[in-house]
C-alpha positions as protocol buffer text, in pm:
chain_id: "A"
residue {
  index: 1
  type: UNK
  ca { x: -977 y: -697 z: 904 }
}
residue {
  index: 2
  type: UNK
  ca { x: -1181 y: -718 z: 592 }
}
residue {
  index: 3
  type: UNK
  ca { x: -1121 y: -366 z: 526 }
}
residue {
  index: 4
  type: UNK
  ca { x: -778 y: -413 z: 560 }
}
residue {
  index: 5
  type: UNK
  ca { x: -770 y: -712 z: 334 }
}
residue {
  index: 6
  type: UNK
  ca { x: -956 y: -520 z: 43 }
}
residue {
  index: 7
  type: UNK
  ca { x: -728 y: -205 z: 76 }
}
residue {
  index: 8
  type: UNK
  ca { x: -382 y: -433 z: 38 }
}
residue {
  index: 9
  type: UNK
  ca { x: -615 y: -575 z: -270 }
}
residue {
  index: 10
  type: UNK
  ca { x: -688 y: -276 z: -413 }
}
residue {
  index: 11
  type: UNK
  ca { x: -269 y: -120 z: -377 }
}
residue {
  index: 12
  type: UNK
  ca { x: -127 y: -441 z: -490 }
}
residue {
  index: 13
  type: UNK
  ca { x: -370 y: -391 z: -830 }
}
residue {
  index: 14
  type: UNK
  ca { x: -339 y: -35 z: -839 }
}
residue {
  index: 15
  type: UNK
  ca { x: 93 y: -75 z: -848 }
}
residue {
  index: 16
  type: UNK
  ca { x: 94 y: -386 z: -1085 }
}
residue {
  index: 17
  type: UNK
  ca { x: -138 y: -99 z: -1291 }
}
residue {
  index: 18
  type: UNK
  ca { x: 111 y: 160 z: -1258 }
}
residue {
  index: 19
  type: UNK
  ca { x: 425 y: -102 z: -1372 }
}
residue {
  index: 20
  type: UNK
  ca { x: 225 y: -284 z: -1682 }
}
residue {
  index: 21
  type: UNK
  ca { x: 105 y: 125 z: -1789 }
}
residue {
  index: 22
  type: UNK
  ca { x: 503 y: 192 z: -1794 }
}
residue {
  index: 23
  type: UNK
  ca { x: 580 y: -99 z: -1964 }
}
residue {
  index: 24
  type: UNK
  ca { x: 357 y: -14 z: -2255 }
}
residue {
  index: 25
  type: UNK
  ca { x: 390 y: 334 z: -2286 }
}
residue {
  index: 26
  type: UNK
  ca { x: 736 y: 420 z: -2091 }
}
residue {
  index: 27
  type: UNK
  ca { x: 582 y: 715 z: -1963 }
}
residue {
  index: 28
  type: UNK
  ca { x: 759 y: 760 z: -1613 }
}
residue {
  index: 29
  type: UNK
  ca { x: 474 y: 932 z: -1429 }
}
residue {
  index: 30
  type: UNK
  ca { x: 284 y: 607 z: -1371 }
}
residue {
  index: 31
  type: UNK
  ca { x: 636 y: 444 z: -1202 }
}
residue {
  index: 32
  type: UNK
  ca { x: 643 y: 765 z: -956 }
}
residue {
  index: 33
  type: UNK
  ca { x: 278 y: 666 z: -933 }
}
residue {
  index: 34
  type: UNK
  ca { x: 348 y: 309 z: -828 }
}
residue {
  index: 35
  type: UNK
  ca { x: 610 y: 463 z: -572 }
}
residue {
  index: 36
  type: UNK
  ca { x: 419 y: 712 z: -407 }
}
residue {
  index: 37
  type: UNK
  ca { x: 110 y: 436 z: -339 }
}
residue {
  index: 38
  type: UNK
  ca { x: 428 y: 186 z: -211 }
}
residue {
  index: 39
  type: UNK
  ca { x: 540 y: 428 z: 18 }
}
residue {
  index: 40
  type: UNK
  ca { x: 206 y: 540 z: 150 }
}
residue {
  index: 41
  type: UNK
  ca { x: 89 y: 186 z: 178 }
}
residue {
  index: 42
  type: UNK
  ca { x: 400 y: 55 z: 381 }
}
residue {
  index: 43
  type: UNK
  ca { x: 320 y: 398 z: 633 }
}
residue {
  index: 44
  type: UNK
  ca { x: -47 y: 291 z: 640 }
}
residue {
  index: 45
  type: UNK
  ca { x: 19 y: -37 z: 718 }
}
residue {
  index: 46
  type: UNK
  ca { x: 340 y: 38 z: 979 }
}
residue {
  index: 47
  type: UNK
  ca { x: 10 y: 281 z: 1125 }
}
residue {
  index: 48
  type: UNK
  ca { x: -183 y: 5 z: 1127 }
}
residue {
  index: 49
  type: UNK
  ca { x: 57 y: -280 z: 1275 }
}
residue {
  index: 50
  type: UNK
  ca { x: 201 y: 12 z: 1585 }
}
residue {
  index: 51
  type: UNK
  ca { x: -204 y: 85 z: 1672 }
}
residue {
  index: 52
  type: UNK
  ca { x: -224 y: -319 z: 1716 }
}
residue {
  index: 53
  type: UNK
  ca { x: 91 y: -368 z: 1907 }
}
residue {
  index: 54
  type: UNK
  ca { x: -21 y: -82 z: 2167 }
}
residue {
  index: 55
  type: UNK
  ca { x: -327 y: -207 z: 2193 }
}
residue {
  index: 56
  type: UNK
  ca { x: -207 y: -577 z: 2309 }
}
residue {
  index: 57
  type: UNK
  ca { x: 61 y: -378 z: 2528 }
}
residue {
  index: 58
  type: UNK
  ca { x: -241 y: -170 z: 2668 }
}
residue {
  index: 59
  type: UNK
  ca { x: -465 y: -475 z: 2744 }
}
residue {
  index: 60
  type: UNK
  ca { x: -170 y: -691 z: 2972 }
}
């Protein structure tokens, strides 16, 4: 769970990065930046959440 707590960490930094970098520069790369490590985080984590709910179904 620790692991898990320093990755969201490290993507919540990592896309307030990739927003502030726009803002300053309007360069739209670090936006589709941001996105891509949104939309890979929310699979990860929808991973993550499926692999604990079959694992309590498993166990009853």
């Amino acid at each position: 769970m620790l692991l898990l707590r320093i990755v969201g960490v490290l993507v919540a930094i990592t896309i307030g990065a990739g927003i502030v970098a726009f803002l300053l520069t309007r360069d739209r790369r670090y936006l589709h930046l941001s996105w891509r490590v949104t939309k890979y985080a929310a699979l990860f984590a929808l991973v993550v959440l499926s692999l604990m709910f079959f694992e309590r179904v498993i166990v009853l």
